[in-house]
Chimera marker file (.cmm) of the C-alpha trace (Angstrom):
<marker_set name="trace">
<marker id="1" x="15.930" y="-9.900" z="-22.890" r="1" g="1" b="0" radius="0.5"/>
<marker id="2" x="13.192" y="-7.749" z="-24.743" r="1" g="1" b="0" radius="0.5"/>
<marker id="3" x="11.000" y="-5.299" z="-22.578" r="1" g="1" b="0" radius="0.5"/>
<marker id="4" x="8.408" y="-6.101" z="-20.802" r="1" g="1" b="0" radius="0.5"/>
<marker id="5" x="5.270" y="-4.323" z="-21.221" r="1" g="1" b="0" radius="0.5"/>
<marker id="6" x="1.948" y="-5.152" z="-18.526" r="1" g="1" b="0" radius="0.5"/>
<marker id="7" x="1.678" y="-5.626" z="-15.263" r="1" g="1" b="0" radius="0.5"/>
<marker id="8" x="3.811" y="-7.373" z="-13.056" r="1" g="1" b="0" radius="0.5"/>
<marker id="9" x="3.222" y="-10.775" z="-11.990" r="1" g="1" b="0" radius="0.5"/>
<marker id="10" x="1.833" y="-11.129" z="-8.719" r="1" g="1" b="0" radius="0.5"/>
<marker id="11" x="4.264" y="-12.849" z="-5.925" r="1" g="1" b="0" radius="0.5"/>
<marker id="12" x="2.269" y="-15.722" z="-3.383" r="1" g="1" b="0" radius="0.5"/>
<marker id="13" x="1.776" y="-14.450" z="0.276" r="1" g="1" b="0" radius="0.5"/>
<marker id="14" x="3.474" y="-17.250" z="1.280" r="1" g="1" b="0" radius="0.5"/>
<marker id="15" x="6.883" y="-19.298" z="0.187" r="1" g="1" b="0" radius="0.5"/>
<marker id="16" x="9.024" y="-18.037" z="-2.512" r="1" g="1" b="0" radius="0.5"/>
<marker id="17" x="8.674" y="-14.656" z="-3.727" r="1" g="1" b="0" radius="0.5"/>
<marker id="18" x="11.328" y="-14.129" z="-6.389" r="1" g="1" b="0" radius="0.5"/>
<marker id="19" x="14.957" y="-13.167" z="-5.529" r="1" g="1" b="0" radius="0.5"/>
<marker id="20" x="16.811" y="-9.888" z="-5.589" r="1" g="1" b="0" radius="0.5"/>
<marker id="21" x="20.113" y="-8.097" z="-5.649" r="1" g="1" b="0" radius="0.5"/>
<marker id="22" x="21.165" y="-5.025" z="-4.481" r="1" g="1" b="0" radius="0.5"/>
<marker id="23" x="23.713" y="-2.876" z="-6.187" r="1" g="1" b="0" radius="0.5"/>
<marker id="24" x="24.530" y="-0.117" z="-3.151" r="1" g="1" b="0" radius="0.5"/>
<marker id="25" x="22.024" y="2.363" z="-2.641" r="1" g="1" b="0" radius="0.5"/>
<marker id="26" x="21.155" y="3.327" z="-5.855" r="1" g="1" b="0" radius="0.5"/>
<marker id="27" x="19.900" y="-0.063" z="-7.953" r="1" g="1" b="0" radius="0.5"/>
<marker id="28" x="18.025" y="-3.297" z="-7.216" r="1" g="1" b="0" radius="0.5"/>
<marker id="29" x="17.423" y="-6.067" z="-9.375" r="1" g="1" b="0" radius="0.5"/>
<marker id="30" x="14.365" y="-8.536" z="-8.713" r="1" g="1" b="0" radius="0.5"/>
<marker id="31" x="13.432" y="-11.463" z="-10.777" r="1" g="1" b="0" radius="0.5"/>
<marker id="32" x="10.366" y="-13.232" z="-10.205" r="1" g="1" b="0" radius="0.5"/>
<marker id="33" x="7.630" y="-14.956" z="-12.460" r="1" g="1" b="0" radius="0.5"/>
<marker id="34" x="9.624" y="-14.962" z="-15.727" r="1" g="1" b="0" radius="0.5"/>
<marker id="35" x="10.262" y="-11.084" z="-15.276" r="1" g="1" b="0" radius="0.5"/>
<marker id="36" x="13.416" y="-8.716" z="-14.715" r="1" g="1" b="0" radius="0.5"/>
<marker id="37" x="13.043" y="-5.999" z="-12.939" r="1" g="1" b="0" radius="0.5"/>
<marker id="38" x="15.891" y="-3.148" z="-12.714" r="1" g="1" b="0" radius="0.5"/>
<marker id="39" x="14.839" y="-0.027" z="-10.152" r="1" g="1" b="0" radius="0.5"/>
<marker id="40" x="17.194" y="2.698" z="-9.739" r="1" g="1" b="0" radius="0.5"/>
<marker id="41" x="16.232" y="5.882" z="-8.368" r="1" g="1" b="0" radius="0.5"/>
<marker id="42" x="13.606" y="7.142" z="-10.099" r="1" g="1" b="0" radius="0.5"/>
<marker id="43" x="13.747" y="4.372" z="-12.996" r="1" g="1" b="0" radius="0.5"/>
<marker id="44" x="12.080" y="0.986" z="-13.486" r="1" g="1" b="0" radius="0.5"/>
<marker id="45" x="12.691" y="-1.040" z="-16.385" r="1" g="1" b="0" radius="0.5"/>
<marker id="46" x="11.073" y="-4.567" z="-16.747" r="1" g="1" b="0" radius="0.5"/>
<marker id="47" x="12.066" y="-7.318" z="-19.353" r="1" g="1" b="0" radius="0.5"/>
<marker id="48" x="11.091" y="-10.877" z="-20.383" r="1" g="1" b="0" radius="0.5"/>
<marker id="49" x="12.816" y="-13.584" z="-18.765" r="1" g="1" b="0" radius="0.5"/>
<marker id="50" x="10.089" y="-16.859" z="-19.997" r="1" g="1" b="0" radius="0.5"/>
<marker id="51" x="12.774" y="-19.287" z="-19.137" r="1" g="1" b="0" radius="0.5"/>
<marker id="52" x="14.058" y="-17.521" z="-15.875" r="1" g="1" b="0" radius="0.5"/>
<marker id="53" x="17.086" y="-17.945" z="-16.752" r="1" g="1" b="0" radius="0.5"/>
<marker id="54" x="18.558" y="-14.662" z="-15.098" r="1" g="1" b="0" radius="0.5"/>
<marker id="55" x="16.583" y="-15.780" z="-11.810" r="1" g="1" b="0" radius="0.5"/>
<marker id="56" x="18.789" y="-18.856" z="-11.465" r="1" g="1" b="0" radius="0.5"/>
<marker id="57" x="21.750" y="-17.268" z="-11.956" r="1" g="1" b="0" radius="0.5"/>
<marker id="58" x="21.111" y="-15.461" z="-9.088" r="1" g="1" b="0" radius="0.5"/>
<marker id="59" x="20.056" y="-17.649" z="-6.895" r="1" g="1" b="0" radius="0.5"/>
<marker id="60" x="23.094" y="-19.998" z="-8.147" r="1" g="1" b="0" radius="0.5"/>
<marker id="61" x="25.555" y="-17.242" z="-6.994" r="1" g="1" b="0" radius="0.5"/>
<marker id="62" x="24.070" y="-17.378" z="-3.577" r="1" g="1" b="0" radius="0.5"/>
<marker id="63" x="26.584" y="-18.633" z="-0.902" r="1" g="1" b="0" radius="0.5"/>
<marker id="64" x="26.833" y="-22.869" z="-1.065" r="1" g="1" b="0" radius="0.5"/>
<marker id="65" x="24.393" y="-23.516" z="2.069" r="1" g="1" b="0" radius="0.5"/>
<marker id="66" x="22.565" y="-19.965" z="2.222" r="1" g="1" b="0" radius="0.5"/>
<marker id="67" x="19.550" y="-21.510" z="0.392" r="1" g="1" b="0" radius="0.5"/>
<marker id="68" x="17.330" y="-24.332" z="0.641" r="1" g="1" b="0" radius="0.5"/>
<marker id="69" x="18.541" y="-27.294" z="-1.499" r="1" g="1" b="0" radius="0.5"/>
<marker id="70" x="16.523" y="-28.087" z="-4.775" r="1" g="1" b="0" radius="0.5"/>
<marker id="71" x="14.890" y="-24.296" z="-5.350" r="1" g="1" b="0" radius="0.5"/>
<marker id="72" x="15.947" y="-24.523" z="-9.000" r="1" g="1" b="0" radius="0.5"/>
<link id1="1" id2="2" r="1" g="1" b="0" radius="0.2"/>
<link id1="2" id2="3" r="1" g="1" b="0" radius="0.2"/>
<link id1="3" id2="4" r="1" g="1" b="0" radius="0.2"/>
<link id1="4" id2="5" r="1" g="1" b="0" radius="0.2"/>
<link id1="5" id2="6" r="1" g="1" b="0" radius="0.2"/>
<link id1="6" id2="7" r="1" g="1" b="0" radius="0.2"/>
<link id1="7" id2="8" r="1" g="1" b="0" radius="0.2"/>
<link id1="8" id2="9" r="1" g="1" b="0" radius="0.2"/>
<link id1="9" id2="10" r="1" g="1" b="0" radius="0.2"/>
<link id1="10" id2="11" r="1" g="1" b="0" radius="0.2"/>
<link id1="11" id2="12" r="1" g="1" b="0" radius="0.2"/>
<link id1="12" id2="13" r="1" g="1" b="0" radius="0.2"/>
<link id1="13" id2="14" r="1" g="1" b="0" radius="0.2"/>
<link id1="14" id2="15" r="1" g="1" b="0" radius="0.2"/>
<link id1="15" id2="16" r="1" g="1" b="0" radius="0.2"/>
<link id1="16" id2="17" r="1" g="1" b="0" radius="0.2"/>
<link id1="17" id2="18" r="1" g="1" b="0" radius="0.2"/>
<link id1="18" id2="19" r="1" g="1" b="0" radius="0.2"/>
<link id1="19" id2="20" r="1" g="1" b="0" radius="0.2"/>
<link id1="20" id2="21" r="1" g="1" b="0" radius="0.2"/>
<link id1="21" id2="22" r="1" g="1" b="0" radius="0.2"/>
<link id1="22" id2="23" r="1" g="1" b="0" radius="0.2"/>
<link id1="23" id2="24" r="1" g="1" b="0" radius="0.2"/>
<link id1="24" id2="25" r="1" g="1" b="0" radius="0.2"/>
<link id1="25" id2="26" r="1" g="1" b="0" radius="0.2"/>
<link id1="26" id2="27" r="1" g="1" b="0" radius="0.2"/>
<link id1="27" id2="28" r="1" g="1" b="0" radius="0.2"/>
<link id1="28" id2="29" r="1" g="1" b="0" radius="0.2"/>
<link id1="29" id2="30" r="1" g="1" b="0" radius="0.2"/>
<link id1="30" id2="31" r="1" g="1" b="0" radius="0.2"/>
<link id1="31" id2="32" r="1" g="1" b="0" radius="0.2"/>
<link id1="32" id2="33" r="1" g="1" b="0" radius="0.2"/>
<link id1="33" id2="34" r="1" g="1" b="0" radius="0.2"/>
<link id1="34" id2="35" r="1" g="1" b="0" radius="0.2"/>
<link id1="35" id2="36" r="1" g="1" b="0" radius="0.2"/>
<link id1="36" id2="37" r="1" g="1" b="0" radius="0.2"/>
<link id1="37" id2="38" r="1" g="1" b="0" radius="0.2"/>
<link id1="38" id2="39" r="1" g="1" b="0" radius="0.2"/>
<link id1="39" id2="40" r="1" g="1" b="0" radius="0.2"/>
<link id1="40" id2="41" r="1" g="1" b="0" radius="0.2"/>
<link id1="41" id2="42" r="1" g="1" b="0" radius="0.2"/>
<link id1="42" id2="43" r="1" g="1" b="0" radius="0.2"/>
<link id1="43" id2="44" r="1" g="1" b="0" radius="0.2"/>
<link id1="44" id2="45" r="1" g="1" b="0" radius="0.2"/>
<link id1="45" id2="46" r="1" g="1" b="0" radius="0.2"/>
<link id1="46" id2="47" r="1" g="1" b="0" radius="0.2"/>
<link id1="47" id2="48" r="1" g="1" b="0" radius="0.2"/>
<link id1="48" id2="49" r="1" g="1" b="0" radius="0.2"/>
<link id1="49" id2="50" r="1" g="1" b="0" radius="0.2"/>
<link id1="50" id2="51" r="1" g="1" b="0" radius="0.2"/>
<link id1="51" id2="52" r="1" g="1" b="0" radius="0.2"/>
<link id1="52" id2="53" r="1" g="1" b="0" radius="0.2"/>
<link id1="53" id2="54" r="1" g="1" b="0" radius="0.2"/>
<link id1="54" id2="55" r="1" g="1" b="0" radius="0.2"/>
<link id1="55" id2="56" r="1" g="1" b="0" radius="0.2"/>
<link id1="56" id2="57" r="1" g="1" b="0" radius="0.2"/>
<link id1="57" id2="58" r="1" g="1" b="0" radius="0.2"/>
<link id1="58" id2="59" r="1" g="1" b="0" radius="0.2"/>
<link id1="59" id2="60" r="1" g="1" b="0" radius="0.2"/>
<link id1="60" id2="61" r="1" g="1" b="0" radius="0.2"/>
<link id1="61" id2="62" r="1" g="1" b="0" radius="0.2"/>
<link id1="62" id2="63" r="1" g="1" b="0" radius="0.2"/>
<link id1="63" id2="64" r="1" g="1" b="0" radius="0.2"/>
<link id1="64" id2="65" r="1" g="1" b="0" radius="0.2"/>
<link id1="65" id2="66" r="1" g="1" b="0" radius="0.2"/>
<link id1="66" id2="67" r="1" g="1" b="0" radius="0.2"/>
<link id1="67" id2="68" r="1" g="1" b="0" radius="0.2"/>
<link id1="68" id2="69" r="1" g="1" b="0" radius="0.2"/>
<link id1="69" id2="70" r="1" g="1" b="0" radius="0.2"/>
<link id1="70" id2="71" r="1" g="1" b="0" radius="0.2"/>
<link id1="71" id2="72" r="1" g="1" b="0" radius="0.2"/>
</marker_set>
């Protein structure tokens, strides 16, 4: 995916605000709006996801019946 560079898109105050995963303590991944987002500590790196594809492939690996049916 190539870098994102801007601000972040803004998530709605209500509904569905993106997804994330958390890798221990020390990294999170959040995907929302057609961006990536990788924090560790200390470190944030953005990229390009237009087609959001990375998004659904994390909400696909989501426990069958942990999420509403028909979010993607």
């Amino acid at each position: 995916m190539p870098p994102f560079m801007g601000t972040l898109p803004v998530s709605q105050p209500l509904g569905y605000r993106g997804c994330f995963l958390r890798c221990g303590s020390s990294a999170e991944w959040y995907a929302w709006g057609g961006v990536v987002t990788l924090k560790t500590s200390g470190r944030e790196e953005s990229r390009i996801d237009s087609e959001r594809l990375f998004e659904r492939l994390l909400l696909n690996s989501a426990p069958q019946g942990l999420l509403p049916k028909g979010m993607f």
